[in-house]
C-alpha positions in Angstrom: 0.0 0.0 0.0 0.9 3.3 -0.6 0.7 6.4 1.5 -1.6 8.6 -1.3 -3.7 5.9 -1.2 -4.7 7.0 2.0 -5.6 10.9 0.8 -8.6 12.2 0.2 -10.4 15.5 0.4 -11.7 16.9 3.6 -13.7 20.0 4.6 -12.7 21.5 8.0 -16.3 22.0 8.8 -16.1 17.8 9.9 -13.2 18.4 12.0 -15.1 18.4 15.4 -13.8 20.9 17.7 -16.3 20.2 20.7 -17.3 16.7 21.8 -21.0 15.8 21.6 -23.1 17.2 24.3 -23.9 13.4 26.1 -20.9 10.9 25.4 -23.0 8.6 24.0 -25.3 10.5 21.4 -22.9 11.6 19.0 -23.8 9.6 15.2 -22.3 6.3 14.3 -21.7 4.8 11.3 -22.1 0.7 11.4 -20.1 -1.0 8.7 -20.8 -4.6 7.5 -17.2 -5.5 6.8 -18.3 -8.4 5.0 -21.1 -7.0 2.7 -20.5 -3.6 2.6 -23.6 -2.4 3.9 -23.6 0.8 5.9 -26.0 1.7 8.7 -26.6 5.1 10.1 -27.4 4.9 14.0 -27.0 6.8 17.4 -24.0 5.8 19.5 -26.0 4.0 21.9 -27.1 1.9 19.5 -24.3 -0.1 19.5 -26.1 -2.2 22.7 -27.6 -3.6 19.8 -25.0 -5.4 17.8 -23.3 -7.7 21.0 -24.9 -10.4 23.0 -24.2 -12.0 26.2 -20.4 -13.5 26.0 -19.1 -10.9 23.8 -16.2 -8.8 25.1 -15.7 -5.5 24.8 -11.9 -4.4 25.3 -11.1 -0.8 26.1 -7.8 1.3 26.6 -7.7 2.1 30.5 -4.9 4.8 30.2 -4.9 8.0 31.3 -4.3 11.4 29.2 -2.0 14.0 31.6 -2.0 17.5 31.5 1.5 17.3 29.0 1.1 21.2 27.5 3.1 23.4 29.7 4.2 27.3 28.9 7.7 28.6 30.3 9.8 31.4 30.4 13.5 31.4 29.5 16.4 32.0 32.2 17.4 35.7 31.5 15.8 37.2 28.8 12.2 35.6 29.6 11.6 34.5 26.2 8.4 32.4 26.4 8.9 28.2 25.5 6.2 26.0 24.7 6.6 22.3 26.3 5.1 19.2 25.4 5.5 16.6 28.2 6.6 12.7 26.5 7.0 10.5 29.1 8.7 10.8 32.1 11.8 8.6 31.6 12.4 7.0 34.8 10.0 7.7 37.7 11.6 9.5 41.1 14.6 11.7 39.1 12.2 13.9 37.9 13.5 13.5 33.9 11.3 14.0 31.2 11.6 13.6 27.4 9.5 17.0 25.9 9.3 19.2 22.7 9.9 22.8 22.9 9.0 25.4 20.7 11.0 27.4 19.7 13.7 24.3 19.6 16.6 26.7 18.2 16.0 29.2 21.5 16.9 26.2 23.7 20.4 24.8 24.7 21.4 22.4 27.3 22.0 24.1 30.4 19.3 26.7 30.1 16.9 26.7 33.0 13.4 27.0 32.3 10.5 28.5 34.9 6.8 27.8 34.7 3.7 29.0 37.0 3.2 32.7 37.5 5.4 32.3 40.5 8.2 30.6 38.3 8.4 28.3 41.5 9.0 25.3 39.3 12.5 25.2 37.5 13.4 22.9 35.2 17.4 22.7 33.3 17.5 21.5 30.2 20.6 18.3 30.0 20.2 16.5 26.7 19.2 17.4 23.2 17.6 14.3 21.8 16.1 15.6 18.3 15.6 19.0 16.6 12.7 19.5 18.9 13.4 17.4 20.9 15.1 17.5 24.5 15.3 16.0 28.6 14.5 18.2 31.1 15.7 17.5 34.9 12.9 19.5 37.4 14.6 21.3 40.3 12.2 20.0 43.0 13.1 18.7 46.4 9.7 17.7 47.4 8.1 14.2 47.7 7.8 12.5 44.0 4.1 12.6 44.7 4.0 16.1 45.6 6.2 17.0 42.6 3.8 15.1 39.8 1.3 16.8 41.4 2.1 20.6 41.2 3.9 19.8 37.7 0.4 19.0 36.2 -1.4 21.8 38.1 0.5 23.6 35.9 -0.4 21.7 32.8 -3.3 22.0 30.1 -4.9 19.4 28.0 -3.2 18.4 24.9 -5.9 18.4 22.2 -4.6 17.1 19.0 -3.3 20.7 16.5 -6.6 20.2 14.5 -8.5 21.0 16.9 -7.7 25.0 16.8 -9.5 26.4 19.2 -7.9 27.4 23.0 -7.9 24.6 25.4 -10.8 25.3 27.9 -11.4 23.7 31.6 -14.0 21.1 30.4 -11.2 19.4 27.7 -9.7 18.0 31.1 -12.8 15.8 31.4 -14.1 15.8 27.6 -10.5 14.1 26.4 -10.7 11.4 28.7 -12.9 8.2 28.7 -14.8 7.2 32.2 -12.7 4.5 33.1 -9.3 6.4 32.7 -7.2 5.1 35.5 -3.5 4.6 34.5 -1.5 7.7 33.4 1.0 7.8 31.0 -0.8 8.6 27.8 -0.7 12.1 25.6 -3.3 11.0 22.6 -6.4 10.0 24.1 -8.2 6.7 23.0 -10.9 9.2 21.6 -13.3 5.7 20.7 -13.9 4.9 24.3 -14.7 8.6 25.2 -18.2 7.7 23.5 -19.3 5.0 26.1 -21.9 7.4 29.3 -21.7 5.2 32.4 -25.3 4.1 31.6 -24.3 2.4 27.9 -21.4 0.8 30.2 -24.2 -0.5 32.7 -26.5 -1.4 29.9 -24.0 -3.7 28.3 -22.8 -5.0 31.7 -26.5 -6.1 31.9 -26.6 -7.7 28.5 -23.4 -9.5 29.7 -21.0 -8.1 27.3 -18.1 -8.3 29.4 -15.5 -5.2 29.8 -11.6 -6.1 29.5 -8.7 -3.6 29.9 -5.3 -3.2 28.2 -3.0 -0.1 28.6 -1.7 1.1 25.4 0.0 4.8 26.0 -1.0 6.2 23.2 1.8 8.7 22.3 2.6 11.8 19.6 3.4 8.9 17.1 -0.1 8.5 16.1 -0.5 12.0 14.3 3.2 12.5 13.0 3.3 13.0 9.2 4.3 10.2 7.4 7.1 11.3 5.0 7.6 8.5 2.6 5.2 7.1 0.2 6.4 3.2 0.2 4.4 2.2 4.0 6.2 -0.6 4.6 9.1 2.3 5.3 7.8 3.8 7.9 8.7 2.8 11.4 5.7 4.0 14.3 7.3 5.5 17.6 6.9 2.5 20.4 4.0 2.8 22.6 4.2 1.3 26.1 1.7 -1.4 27.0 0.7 -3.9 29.4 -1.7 -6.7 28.8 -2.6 -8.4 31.8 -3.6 -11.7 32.9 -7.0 -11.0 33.5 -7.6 -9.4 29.8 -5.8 -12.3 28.7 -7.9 -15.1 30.4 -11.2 -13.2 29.6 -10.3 -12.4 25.8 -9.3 -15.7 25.4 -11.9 -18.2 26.9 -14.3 -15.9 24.6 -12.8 -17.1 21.9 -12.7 -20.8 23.0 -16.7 -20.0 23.2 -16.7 -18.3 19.9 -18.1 -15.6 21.3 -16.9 -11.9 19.5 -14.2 -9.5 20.7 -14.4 -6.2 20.5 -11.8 -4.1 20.2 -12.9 -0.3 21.5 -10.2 1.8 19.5 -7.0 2.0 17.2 -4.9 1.4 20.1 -6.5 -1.5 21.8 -6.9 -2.7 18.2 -2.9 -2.2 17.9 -2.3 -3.6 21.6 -4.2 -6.8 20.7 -2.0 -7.5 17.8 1.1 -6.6 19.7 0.1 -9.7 22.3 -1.1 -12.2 20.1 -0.2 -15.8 20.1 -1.0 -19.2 18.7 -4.8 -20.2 17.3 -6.1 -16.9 17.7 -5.3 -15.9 21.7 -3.6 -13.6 23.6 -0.6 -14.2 25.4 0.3 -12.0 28.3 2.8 -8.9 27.3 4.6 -5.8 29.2 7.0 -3.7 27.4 6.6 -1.6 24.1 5.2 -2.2 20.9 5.8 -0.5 17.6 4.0 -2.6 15.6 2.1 -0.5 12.5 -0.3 -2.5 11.1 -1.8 -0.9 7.4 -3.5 -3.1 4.7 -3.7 -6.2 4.3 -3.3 -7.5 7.7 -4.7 -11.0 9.3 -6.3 -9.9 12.2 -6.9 -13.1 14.4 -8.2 -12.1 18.2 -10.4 -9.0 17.2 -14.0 -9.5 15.6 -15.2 -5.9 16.2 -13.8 -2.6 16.3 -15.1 0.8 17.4 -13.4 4.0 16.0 -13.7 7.3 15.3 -13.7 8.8 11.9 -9.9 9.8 11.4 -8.0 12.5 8.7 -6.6 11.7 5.6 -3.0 9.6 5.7 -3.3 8.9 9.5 -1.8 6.2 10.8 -5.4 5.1 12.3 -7.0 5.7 9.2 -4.7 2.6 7.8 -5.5 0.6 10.8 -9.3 0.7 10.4 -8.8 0.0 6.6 -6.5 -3.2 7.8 -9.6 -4.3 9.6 -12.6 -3.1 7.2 -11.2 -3.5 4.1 -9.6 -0.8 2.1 -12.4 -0.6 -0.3 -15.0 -1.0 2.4 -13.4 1.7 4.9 -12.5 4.5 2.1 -15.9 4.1 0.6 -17.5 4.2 4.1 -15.6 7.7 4.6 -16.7 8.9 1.7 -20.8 8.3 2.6 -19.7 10.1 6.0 -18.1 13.1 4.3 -21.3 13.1 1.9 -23.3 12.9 5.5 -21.9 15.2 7.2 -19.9 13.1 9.9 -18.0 14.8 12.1 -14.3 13.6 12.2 -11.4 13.8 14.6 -11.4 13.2 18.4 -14.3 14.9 19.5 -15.8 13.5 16.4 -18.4 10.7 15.5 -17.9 6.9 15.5 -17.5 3.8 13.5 -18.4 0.2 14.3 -16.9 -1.9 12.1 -18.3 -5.3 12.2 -18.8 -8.7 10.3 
């Protein structure tokens, strides 16, 4: 496959920049990977399409407040910076962008808070944009995390142009958000209210849980037109005994699995093993996964409706179909889907 394949002509209109009103009443789109047909429904419809032993596996992770502003030592020059991932946790070092990069050397200190009470000292550069900051804090590790992202705002994906308000902090985040570490939110599972959750608990669908830390990989540019060239950033991940017992004795039952997103999607395929199961995994995955792929664990996949020559874009037309998937986006452009993170949904099923 080839990354033009993956273009095609969006309006900015359908780039969502506010998530629906209720989580789950925002449109989706149900595509019938197998026939083609499309169904136009509410989100909560999706009750509908799984029955008692299905499994529905979500993303647990949790976005933090990465987007920090700073002044420089000296002259005060304002720096933009974009919290990675802390690199190992109690020393306080983080792997960020900054903006402007060519303003920053190592060895500049950098203040944040209207206070400037928290100082951080720049001690690698890593990339163009890239460096490691060390924070000057002598408190408690706990204490530190905690005043760091007091500082922080959410950090919405660059399509979404509009300032970051208060509410983003819950809107980008899905209900059962519990392990932090992630700077892309698993936008799929922010559709599921605490009632659709209850309902489907009911119906006994059963929830499972894998962490995939979704990071800035997922919406970098891809600059070369041959895919099998590119290589994704690794994500860290952990699937756990429990999502592997649960995934797998439903498909000993032949019962579906779900998977709620491109990253649980990914995750799965990171941690599969022999006869279509899981195997238990901890680490990092890099694993890209574009047409055609042999998915064997997942039946079902919820997503949301992604821009042209995304990464997840490829993912869902792995598991649709190319065909299927691109000529699903185009009835949703024609339809007036919304797309994006705050944007509507697909469920892509058999």
């Amino acid at each position: 496959m080839k990354l033009s394949q993956f273009k095609f002509q969006l309006p900015d209109k359908l780039i969502a920049q506010y998530p629906s009103k209720e989580r789950d009443q925002c449109r989706l789109m149900v595509v019938h990977r197998k026939s083609g047909e499309i169904e136009h429904k509410v989100f909560k419809d999706i009750l509908g399409y799984f029955d008692d032993g299905d499994v529905m596996v979500y993303n647990d992770t949790r976005v933090f407040p990465a987007c920090l502003n700073g002044n420089k030592e000296k002259t005060g020059a304002r720096i933009e910076v974009f919290l990675l991932r802390e690199l190992n946790e109690g020393n306080k070092l983080w792997d960020v962008l900054v903006e402007p990069a060519r303003k920053i050397r190592i060895g500049n200190k950098l203040y944040f808070g209207e206070d400037e009470s928290m100082v951080a000292e720049v001690i690698d550069n890593t990339t163009s944009r890239g460096r490691t900051l060390r924070f000057l804090y002598d408190g408690p590790h706990d204490e530190f995390k905690e005043a760091l992202f007091k500082l922080g705002k959410t950090p919405l994906p660059e399509y979404i142009t509009r300032e970051v308000e208060p509410e983003d902090a819950d809107n980008y985040q899905t209900i059962y958000a519990c392990k932090e570490g992630a700077v892309v939110a698993p936008a799929a599972g922010a559709h599921f209210s605490r009632e659709l959750l209850k309902r489907l608990e009911i119906k006994g669908v059963k929830q499972a849980f894998i962490t995939v830390h979704s990071g800035l990989g997922n919406f970098r540019d891809i600059d070369v037109e041959d895919l099998t060239k590119h290589r994704m950033d690794s994500e860290q991940m952990v699937a756990d005994e429990k999502l592997v017992q649960t995934v797998n004795a439903a498909k000993d039952a032949e019962h579906r699995v779900c998977a709620v997103g491109t990253s649980v999607l990914r995750g799965i395929a990171s941690a599969v093993s022999m006869g279509g199961h899981m195997k238990l995994y901890e680490g990092w995955t890099n694993k890209f996964i574009f047409p055609p792929y042999d998915f064997t664990v997942t039946d079902a996949l919820v997503t949301n409706f992604h821009l042209p020559m995304s990464t997840m874009l490829m993912m869902v037309a792995a598991f649709g179909g190319y065909d299927t998937i691109m000529h699903a986006y185009q009835v949703a452009i024609q339809e007036g889907y919304q797309f994006g993170a705050y944007g509507d949904a697909m469920l892509v099923i058999d």
